[in-house]
C-alpha angles and dihedrals in degrees: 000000000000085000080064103049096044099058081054096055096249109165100229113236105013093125113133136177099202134026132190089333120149113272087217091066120182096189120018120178123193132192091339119180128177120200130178138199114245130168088247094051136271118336117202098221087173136013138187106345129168118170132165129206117175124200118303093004130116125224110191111212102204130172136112121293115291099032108117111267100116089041085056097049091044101055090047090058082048094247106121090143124239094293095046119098105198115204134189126023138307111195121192121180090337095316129092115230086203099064091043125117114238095265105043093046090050093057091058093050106095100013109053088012130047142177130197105195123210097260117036097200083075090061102040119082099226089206094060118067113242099253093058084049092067097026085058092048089051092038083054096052111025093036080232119169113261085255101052088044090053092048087053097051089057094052096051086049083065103043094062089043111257101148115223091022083173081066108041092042089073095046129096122252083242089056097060137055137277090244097044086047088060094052082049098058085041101055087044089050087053093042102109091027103253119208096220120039118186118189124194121202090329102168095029103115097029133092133268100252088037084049091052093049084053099048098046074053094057095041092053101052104041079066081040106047097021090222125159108236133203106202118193125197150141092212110093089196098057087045087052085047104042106019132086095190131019125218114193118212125203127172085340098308128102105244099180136011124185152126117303100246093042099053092048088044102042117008116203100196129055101234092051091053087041088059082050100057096043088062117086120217129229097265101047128110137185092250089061105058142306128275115260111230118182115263127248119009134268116288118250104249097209084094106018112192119232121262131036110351085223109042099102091059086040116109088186093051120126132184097272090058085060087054116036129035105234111230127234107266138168101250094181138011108294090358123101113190131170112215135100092229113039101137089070100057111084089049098035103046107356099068115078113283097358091127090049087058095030087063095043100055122109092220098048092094130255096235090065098044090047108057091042086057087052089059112122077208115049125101095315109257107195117233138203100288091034086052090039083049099047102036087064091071098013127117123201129233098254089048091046084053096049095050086048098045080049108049095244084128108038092090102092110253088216128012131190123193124186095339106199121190116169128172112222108018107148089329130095119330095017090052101048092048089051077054111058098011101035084237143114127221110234113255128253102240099208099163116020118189112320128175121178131146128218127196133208120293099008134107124232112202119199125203148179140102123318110283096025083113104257083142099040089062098041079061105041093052087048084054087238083124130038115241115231091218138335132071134270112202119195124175091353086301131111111245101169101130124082126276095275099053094050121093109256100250082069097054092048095053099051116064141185141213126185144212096247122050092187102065096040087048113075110225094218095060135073128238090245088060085043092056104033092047092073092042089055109040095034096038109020100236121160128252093261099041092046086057096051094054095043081067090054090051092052088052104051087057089050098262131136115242083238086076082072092083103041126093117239087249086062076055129092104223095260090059088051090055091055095050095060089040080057100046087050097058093046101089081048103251135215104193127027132185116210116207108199093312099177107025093105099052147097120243099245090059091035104062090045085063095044089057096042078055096053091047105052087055103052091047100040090031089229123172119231131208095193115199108197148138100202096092091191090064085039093060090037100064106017129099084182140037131202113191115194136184120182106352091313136100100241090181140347133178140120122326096247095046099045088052089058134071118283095073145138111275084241093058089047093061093043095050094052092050093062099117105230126222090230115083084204099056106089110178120186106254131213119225122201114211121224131007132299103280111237130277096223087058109028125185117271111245110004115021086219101052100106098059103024122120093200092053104147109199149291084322084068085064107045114019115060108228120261122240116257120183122205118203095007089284116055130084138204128177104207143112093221102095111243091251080050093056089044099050091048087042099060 
């Protein structure tokens, strides 16, 4: 074995278990492994970890999804679940949780050691108001009166900046905010001042200004509270904004530590440069050039082969990574890395374009090239059947050009005018009030008055806050929602009614697919019936012929046609995703709308379906409406953006002209509150005061008056904005004149 490792340039014993950590250590967790019992066998969810965190200072935990991080945080907290076997030592303030008995070790949950989950409407009761949530946490571990524990919840309440806590104490988790549901579980986490936090996901689910807000909380009370904190993500950019030191995790091994600047700088491992690359920035776009996922999927770990986990998705791997597992060692002072080659990395992979080249190289070894071209996952290549089943829809470029040059698209493929969804209107609640009081209950106004057109071939991205009504007009356009009042034209045809009361070739042409692949895919069928059920009802193909080209589906989104006969619960959630990107395509589309497609995955998988989507596009020439809070994939995929605060369109134009001053004070804020994957860009960010109003009482004028820092006077309140439009094609609702924007936007 040194022999080995000798030909290959490994430095001999340079192994090392810990690296530049704090020597006043809060957790410490040393040679940590988690197994569970499956039918098939023992599955090693996590192996070998050690990991340090000292006193007021992050780790970020980052990696794909399944590979180990919740298992990790889990077993810490001493939950692995009746089938987990938890090895090694977790040692917390001198003792080890492991080696506790029940009781002890549930006394010190909660109040030593606390966890804040993904989605806080799991951990909130939502029979017990908030306030008695927390008061019962600090009753529980400081044996305080019910008055003093109440006094304290408040408190709390305040100390993570929920104004009139008083008020929202008394309140129901349903009766506040996603947002404000996550400060909550937060304050309650932080209650008896815990010397280790570990957050999972926190933000994950939440928008970007509501993010932000959750981010500048964490940060302030990590220097407030001094606690050591364990943050686990799949955004690089929270973990650059958050984080002190990074720990990569790949196939339940840490593969790289370090310090926080260095590893987004000048990754050491593959993998980690690999996570880099599949993340796009603030300023790409689709025009410029693809993402770059990582090729291949993560390997089961019910048999894991010998050598290096990675190795068969590695465009660095040798033979020696197919035979020896490398070991964790400190490459360089204060960095741990596990690969055989990392010092080729930064300038390998790491610089612009140095995997494109890598890959192209003649020298680069065709064992190598060959298996990453065999990756069901790789950059989508089409084959024969993908190419058999695109080239029946598809345009060329030359052709595109020429309908363009000659006006065949200039007729919009799908145009709204004054859309108009409100909740209440002479139905339910309003109805039954008119009833027994002789009066009406005011209408949600979900969707007021929005006009937009979208031409062949183009993607239209809407974006806002949660519950400014991005969803309610996805739905509305697919015919899935009423509308209260408006028009939607498709095809030169008036399509305003719901789905049921369109022809069918409508219905086959717009498409939808939604955020969560788990509730629009049936559990009891398999993806084959889910593929096959739309080529046989929309386009009256035969049992036979619809399988065949179900296979083709599955194909040209980088499935095998195997995945026909397996149920979406034998599916990681990327592969889900895919499957209903696939079932939407296959009535050949031409319009899909696109509901928060990639907000619950990972970036690896992420950018495999960005570019699917690409893709698609550019082959099928389909034309996207694309709902979605992560600006930086925005940005990324749109050619235009919709931005949309309580129900209105507060500006629109194209992609390249919305994410540059001038522009509307909302998308200002929006825009500084994108959390970067640098920790050295600091951008000023602008922070709106108070909640989003109401949208059964908006506010009267401009709807964003009431948050807004630009807010120019009494005319805010009173007047709506008028509509100004800046090269013919951008527009911008907002009584501040365009030199005025740009003069505050500099």
């Amino acid at each position: 074995m040194e022999d080995v490792l000798r030909v290959h340039g490994w430095p001999e014993g340079t192994a090392s278990d810990h690296v530049s950590c704090p020597d006043d250590a809060v957790l410490e967790i040393r040679n940590l492994s988690v197994d569970y019992e499956t039918p098939d066998g023992r599955v090693a969810a996590v192996r070998d970890v050690s990991l340090r965190i000292g006193r007021g200072e992050t780790l970020g935990i980052v990696g794909e999804s399944g590979c180990g991080k919740s298992s990790l945080a889990f077993a810490i907290m001493g939950y692995p679940g009746p089938t987990g076997r938890v090895s090694g030592e977790v040692w917390l303030e001198g003792e080890n949780l492991l080696a506790m008995d029940p009781r002890r070790l549930r006394s010190i949950r909660g109040a030593r050691l606390s966890m804040v989950y993904q989605d806080p409407s799991s951990t909130l009761n939502p029979s017990i108001v908030v306030g008695e949530q927390i008061a019962e946490v600090y009753r529980t571990h400081r044996r305080a009166t019910r008055a003093d524990a109440w006094a304290w919840a408040v408190e709390m309440l305040a100390r993570v900046g929920i104004g009139d806590p008083e008020l929202i104490a008394r309140r129901y988790p349903h009766q506040i905010s996603g947002g404000m549901q996550q400060r909550i579980v937060i304050a309650m986490a932080l209650c008896c001042d815990p010397a280790v936090l570990i957050l999972d996901e926190p933000t994950t689910a939440l928008d970007v200004t509501t993010e932000a807000r959750v981010l500048d909380l964490i940060n302030t009370l990590k220097r407030e509270f001094r606690s050591a904190i364990l943050y686990i993500s799949h955004n690089l950019g929270v973990i650059a904004q958050v984080c002190d030191r990074v720990a990569v995790m790949y196939a339940g091994e840490v593969v790289e530590e370090s310090p926080i600047a260095h590893l987004f700088h000048q990754p050491l491992h593959p993998y980690t440069a690999g996570l880099l690359a599949c993340v796009p920035r603030l300023g790409d776009s689709k025009a410029e050039a693809p993402l770059r996922p990582i090729p291949g999927s993560m390997p089961s770990r019910l048999r894991p082969a010998p050598g290096c986990a990675f190795a068969p998705r590695c465009a660095l791997a040798g033979d020696v990574c197919s035979a020896i597992a490398p070991a964790l060692v400190e490459a360089v002072p204060g960095r741990r890395v596990r690969c055989y080659f990392w010092a080729d990395v930064p300038e390998r992979i790491s610089r612009p374009g140095a995997r494109r080249e890598l890959e192209a190289s003649p020298d680069h070894g065709s064992h190598e090239h060959d298996r990453l071209a065999r990756s069901t996952e790789g950059r989508g290549a089409p084959g024969p059947a993908e190419t058999d089943l695109l080239a029946r829809s598809s345009l060329s470029e030359s052709e595109r050009r020429s309908r363009q040059r000659d006006g065949m698209d200039a007729a919009p493929l799908l145009s709204a005018r004054n859309l108009t969804k409100h909740y209440g209107d002479d139905e339910g609640l309003s109805r039954l009030l008119a009833r027994a009081f002789g009066r009406r209950a005011r209408p949600v106004r979900a969707v007021d008055g929005v006009s937009f057109d979208l031409r062949h071939g183009q993607t239209l991205a809407l974006v806002g806050e949660s519950g400014c009504g991005k969803t309610t007009l996805g739905r509305s356009i697919v015919g899935l929602l009423g509308l209260t009042d408006g028009e939607i034209v498709f095809g030169g045809a008036d399509i305003s009614g719901t789905v049921e009361t369109r022809p069918p070739e409508v219905r086959r042409q717009i498409q939808m697919v939604f955020q969560n692949p788990d509730a629009s895919l049936n559990p009891r069928h398999t993806v084959g019936y889910a593929l096959e059920r739309p080529l046989r009802r929309f386009l009256g193909l035969g049992r036979q012929e619809a399988r065949r080209r179900a296979g083709e589906l599955l194909r040209a989104v980088n499935l095998d046609p195997s995945y026909l006969d397996r149920y979406p619960r034998q599916l990681s959630g990327g592969e889900k995703q895919r499957v209903a990107i696939a079932r939407a395509f296959a009535a050949q589309p031409k319009l899909v709308v696109l509901d928060e497609p990639v907000s619950a995955l990972d970036v690896s998988v992420q950018a495999v379906v960005l570019n699917l989507l690409t893709d698609l596009q550019r082959k099928l020439g389909t034309t996207y409406v694309f709902i979605g809070h992560d600006l930086s994939v925005v940005r990324y995929i749109a050619d235009w953006i919709g931005v949309i605060y309580l129900g209105k369109l507060c500006e629109l134009g194209p992609a390249e002209d919305v994410f540059q001053p001038p522009y509307h004070p909302y998308t200002e804020a929006l825009l500084s509150a994108v959390p970067t994957p640098d920790p050295d860009a600091r951008r000023e960010r602008v922070r709106l005061d108070g909640a989003v109003p109401s949208p059964r009482d908006p506010p009267a004028g401009c709807p964003f008056h009431t948050r807004c820092p630009r807010k120019v006077g009494r005319i805010c309140e009173t007047t709506p904005p008028p509509a100004r439009l800046l090269n013919g094609r951008h527009e911008i609702r907002c009584h501040l004149e365009p030199d005025q924007l740009t003069a505050w936007q500099r």
